[in-house]
N, C-alpha and C positions, 0 to 999 in steps of 0.2 A: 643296832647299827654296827658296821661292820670300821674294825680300828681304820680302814683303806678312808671310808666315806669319811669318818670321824676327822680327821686327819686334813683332809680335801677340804672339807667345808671351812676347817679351825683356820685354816693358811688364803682361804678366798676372803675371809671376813678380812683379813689381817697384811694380805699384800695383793698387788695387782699380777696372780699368779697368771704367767702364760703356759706351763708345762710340770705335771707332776707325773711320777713313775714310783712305785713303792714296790719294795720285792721284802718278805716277810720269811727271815733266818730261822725264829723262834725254834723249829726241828730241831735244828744243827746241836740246841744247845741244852734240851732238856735231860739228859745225860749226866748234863757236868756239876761236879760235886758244890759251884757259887751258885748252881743258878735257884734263882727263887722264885719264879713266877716273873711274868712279862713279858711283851713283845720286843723281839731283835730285831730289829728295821733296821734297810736301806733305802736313800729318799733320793731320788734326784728332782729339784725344785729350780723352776725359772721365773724367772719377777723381773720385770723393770723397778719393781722396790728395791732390788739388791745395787741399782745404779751408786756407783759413788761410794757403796760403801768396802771396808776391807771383807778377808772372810770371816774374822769373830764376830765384825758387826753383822753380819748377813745369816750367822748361825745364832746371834739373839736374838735377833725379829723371829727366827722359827721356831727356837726355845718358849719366846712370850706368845708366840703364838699355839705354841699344844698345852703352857698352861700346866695344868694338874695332871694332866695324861701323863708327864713327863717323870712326876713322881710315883705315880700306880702303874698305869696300863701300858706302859713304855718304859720297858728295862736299859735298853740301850736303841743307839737310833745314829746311824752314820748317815752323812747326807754331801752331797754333790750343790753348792749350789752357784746358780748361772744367773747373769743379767740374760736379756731374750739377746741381745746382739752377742755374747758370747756363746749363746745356742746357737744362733744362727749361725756361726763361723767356725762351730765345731766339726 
C-alpha cells in the first residue's frame, strides 16, 4: 500500500476528514548528509474534528492518528490543518 493510501485510511478512521492533499519531498532530501531513511511529507488536512480545537491540539489527533508510521515510515511530515469552514473561506 502506498504511504498516500496508508496515510488516508489512518486519518478517516481517526477524524471526520473532509479534504486531504499529500505532496511527497522525500527526493529533495536523500542527498543530505542527516538523512536516514523515510518519508518528507507535506499534508494539507480538513476535519470538522479540528472544530474547537488550537493548532497543537489539531496536529495531535494527526500524530495519534499515523501512530507508528511516524516513528519508521515518516521522517518528517509538515501539515496545513483546517476545520472545513476554514476551507471553505480560504
Amino acid at each position: 500500500m502506498s504511504i498516500e493510501k496508508e496515510i488516508k485510511q489512518r486519518l478517516q478512521k481517526n477524524l471526520e476528514l473532509h479534504h486531504f492533499e499529500l505532496k511527497d519531498f522525500t527526493g529533495r532530501h536523500l542527498n543530505h548528509e542527516l538523512h536516514e531513511g523515510g518519508f518528507h511529507l507535506e499534508a494539507i488536512i480538513v476535519s470538522k474534528s479540528f472544530d474547537g480545537l488550537n493548532l497543537i491540539d489539531r496536529h495531535k489527533k494527526v500524530y495519534e492518528a499515523m501512530g507508528e508510521l511516524m516513528k519508521h515510515e515518516i521522517h518528517a511530515l509538515s501539515m496545513k490543518t483546517h476545520t472545513k469552514s476554514e476551507w471553505d473561506n480560504l
